[in-house]
C-alpha positions in Angstrom: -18.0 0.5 -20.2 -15.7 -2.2 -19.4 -17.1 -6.0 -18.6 -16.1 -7.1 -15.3 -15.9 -10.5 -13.8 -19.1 -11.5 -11.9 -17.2 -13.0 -8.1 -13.6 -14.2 -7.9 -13.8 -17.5 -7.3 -10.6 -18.0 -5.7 -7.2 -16.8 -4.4 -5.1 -17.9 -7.6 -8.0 -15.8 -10.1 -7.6 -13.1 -7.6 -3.6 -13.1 -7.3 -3.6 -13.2 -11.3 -5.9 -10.4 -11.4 -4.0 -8.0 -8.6 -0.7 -8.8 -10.7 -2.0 -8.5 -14.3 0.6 -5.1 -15.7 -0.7 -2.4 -17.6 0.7 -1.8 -20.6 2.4 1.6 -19.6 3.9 -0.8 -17.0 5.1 -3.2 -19.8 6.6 -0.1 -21.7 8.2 1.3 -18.8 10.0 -1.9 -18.1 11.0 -2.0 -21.4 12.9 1.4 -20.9 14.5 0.8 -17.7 18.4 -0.5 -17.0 18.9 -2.5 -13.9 17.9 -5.3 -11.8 15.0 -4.8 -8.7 14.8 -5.4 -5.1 11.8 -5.6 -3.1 12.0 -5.1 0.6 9.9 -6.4 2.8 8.5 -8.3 0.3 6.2 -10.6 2.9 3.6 -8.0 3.3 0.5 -7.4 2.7 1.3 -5.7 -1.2 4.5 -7.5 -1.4 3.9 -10.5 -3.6 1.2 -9.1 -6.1 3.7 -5.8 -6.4 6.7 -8.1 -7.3 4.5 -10.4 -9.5 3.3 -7.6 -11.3 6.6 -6.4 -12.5 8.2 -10.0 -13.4 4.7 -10.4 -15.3 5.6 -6.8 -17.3 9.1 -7.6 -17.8 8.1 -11.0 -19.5 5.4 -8.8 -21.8 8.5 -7.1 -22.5 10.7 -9.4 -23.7 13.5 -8.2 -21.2 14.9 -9.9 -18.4 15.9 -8.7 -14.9 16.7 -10.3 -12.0 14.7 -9.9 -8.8 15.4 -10.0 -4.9 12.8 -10.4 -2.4 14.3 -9.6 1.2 12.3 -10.0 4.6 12.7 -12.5 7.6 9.9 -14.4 6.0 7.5 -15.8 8.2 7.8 -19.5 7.6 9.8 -22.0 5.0 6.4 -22.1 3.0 6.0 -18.5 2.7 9.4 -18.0 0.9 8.6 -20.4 -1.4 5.9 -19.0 -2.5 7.5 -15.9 -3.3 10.6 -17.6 -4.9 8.0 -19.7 -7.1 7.3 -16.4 -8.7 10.6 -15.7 -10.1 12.4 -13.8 -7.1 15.4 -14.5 -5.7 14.9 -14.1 -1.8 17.1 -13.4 1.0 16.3 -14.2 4.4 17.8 -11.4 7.1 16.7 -8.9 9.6 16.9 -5.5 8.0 17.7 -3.8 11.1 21.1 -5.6 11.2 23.4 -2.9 9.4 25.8 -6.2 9.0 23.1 -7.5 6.8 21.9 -4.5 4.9 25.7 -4.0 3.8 25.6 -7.5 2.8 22.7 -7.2 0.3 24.0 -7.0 -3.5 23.6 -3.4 -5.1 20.8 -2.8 -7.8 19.5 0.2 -9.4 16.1 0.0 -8.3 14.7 -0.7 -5.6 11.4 -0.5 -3.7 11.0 -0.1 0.0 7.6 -1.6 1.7 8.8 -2.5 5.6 7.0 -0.7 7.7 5.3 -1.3 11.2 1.5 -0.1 12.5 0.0 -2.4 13.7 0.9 -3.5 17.6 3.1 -0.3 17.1 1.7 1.4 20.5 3.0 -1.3 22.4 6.2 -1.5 21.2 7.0 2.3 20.5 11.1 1.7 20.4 10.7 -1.0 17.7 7.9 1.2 15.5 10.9 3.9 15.4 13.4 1.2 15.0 11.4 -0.2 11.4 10.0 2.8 10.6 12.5 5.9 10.9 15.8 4.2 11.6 15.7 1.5 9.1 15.1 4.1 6.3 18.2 5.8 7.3 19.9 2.5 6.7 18.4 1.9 3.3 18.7 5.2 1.8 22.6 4.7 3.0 23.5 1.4 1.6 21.4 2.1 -1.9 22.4 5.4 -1.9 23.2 5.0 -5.9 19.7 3.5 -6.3 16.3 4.5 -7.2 14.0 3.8 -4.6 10.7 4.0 -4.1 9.5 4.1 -0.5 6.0 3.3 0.8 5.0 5.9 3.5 1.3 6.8 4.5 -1.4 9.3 4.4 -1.7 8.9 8.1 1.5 11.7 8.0 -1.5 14.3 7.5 -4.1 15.8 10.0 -7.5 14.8 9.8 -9.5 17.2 7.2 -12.9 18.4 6.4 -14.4 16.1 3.5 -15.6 19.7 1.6 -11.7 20.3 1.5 -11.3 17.6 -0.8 -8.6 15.6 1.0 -5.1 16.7 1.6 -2.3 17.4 -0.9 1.4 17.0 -1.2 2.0 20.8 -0.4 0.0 20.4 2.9 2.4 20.7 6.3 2.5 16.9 7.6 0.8 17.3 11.5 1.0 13.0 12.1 -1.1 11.9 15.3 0.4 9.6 17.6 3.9 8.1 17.4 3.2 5.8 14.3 2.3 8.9 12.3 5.3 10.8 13.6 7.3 7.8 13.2 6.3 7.6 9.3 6.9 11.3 8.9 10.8 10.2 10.4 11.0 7.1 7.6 10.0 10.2 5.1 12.9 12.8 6.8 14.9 10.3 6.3 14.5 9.5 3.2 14.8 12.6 1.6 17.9 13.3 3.7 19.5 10.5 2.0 17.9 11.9 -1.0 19.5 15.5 -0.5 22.8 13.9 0.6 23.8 12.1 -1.8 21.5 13.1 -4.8 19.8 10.0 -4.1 16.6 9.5 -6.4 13.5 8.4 -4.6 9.5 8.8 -4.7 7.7 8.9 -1.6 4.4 7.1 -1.8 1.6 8.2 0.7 -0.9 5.6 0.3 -4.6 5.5 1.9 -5.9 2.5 1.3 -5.0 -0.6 -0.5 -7.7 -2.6 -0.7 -8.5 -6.4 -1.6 -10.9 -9.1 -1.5 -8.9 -10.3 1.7 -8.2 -6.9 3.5 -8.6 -3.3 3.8 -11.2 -1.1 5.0 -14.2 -2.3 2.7 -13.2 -5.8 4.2 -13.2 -4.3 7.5 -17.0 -2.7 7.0 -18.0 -5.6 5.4 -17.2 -8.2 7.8 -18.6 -6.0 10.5 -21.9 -5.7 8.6 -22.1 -9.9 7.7 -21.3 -10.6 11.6 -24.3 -7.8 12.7 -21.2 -6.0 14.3 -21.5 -2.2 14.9 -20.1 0.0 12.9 -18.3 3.2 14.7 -19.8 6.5 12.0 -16.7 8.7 14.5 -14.5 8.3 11.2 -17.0 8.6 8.7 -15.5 9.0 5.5 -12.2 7.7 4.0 -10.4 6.9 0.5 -9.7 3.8 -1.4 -7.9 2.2 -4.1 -7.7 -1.3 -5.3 -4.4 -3.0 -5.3 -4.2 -3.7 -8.6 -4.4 -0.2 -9.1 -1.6 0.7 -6.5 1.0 -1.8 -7.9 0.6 -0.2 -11.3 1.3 3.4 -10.0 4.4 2.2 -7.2 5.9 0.4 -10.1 6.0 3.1 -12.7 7.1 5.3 -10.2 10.3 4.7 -10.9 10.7 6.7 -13.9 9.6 9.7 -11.2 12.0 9.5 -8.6 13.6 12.7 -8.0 16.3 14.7 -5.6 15.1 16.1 -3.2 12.4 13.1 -3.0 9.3 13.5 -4.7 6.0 13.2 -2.6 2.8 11.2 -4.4 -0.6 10.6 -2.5 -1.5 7.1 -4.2 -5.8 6.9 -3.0 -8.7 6.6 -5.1 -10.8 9.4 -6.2 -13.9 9.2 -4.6 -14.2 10.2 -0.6 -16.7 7.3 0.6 -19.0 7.4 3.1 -18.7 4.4 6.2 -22.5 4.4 6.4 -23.4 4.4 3.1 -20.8 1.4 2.3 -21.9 -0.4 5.1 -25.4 0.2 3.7 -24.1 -1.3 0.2 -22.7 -4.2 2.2 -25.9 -4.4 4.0 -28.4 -5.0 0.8 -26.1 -7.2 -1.0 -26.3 -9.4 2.0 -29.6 -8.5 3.4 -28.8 -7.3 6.5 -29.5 -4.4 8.4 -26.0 -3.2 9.3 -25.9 -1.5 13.1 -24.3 1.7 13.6 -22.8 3.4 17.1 -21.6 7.3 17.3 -22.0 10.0 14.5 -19.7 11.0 11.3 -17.4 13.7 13.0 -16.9 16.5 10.3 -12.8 15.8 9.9 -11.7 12.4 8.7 -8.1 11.0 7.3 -8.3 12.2 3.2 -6.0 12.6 0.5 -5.8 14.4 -2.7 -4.5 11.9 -5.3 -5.0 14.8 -8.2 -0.8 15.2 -8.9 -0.6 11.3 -9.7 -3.2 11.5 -11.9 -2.0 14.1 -13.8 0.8 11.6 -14.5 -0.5 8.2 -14.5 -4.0 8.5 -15.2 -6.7 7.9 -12.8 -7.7 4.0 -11.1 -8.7 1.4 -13.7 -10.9 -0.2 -11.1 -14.0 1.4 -10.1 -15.1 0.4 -6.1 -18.1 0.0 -6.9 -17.0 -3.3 -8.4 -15.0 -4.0 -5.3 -17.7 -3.9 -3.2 -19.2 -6.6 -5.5 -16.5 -8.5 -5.5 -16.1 -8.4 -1.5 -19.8 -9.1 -1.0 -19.4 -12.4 -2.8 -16.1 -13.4 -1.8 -17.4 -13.1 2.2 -20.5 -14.7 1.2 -18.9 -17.6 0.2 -16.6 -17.7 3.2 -13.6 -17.3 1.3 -10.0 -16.6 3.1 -9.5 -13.2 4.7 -6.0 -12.0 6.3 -7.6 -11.4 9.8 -5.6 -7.9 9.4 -8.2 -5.2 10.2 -6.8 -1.9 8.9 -7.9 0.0 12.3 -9.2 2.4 9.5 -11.5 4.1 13.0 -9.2 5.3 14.6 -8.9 9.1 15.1 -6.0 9.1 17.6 -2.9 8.0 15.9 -3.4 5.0 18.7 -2.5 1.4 16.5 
């Protein structure tokens, strides 16, 4: 049984800790030709992903070069990123003028997307999530790319079913499913077209000490918040985990594009979480509404069967979370919307 850390005590122990590569990461890099660019690196994964690989590469003893493109947010925010070793480039990736201007490499991995806000601006949620695509796959059509998508592209499931699996028929709720299922079409017309290599990763959900759902029930629990039980059950991973999987992804890129849920194992319950969240902080969390039988699950059973299962058990997370809230660390303010049954972000 593996010693973990007893809190993270702050964002730089936690950032070296979401970034630290495995050492089938290291030997993968090791393997690979080519240089690597991130796009959309600003996000929420962005930064630890990138970090991750320039960290494996050094382990390695080879040296790549790495571009971080986004229309980063401020000055100090693309500093940041280019203090870790990543040449950025500033641009709207919806200007095809731009796109065409960004230097070719052989791999590269996709992470713009748009959710949340999305229902109020449904022309742009097309714009970023199914037109875009169209213009990546184009430009890097000699690439390998690896393209975050979303679990959100299934229908809701039973939780005796055991989560949903690659060979399931996508049935996306609401326009920014349907939207993510047209980044995926996309995608793997590119992929058809032009014998483009690419790996489709339907993640459900990332989680940190700063977001993601556990955050989300956690926060709720600390603030005597209700909790809605309508979506009672869901999957995690930890990000750690995530970047290790997306990175080595590349060696598994395929034409036509090759499909991976990326979730943890277990399907957790919201009430019992909330209840772990509840004793850690001794409070009695408050629930509203009743787990409904159907809730948004995936099957993560094909990636395991090629990288191994999730280093990090949640159990640890929850730990982690309870302690970092506790002690009124930073959070991203991003709430996952992780409720909602809908398709309605």
């Amino acid at each position: 049984m593996m010693d973990y850390l007893e809190k993270i005590v702050n964002e730089e122990q936690l950032e070296d800790l979401l970034s630290k590569p495995s050492a089938e990461a290291v030997e993968m890099f090791a393997r690979i030709d080519g240089d690597i660019m991130f796009l959309g690196v600003a996000g929420k994964i962005g930064p630890s992903l990138a970090r991750t690989a320039i960290r494996a590469c050094d382990e390695a003893g080879v040296s790549k070069k790495f571009y971080g493109v986004s229309l980063f947010e401020s000055d100090e925010q693309q500093k940041k990123i280019e203090s870790l070793g990543i040449e950025t480039i500033h641009g709207d990736l919806l200007n095809t003028e731009f796109i065409n201007s960004l230097p070719e490499v052989k791999n590269v991995f996709f992470l713009a997307g748009m959710k949340f806000g999305s229902l109020d601006n449904l022309s742009l949620t097309w714009a970023v999530n199914s037109y875009l695509p169209a213009l990546v796959v184009g430009k890097f059509k000699n690439s390998k790319i690896v393209a975050f998508s979303t679990g959100c592209v299934y229908q809701l499931v039973s939780v005796e079913s055991g989560g949903s699996l690659e060979t399931d028929s996508p049935e996306p709720v609401g326009e920014y499913a349907q939207s993510c299922l047209g980044r995926e079409r996309m995608f793997e017309f590119g992929s058809i077209q032009n014998k483009t290599q690419v790996a489709l990763i339907r993640l459900n959900y990332s989680v940190e000490l700063r977001y993601g759902v556990l955050v989300d029930i956690a926060t709720k629990v600390k603030n005597n918040q209700e909790i809605d039980l309508a979506m009672g059950y869901f999957n995690v991973i930890w990000q750690a985990d995530v970047n290790d999987v997306v990175l080595r992804s590349l060696e598994h890129c395929e034409s036509p594009a090759k499909l991976l849920n990326i979730t943890g194992p277990e399907i957790l319950s919201v009430h019992q979480v909330a209840d772990d969240f509840g004793k850690l902080f001794g409070i009695k969390p408050k629930f509203i509404n009743e787990e409904t039988k159907t809730a948004l699950l995936s099957n993560s059973d094909l990636a395991y069967s090629i990288f191994g299962r999730p280093k990090m058990p949640i159990s640890q997370v929850i730990k982690w979370i309870a302690s970092w809230i506790s002690d009124d660390k930073k959070l991203l303010g991003k709430p996952t919307h992780y409720e909602v049954r809908d398709g309605k972000y």
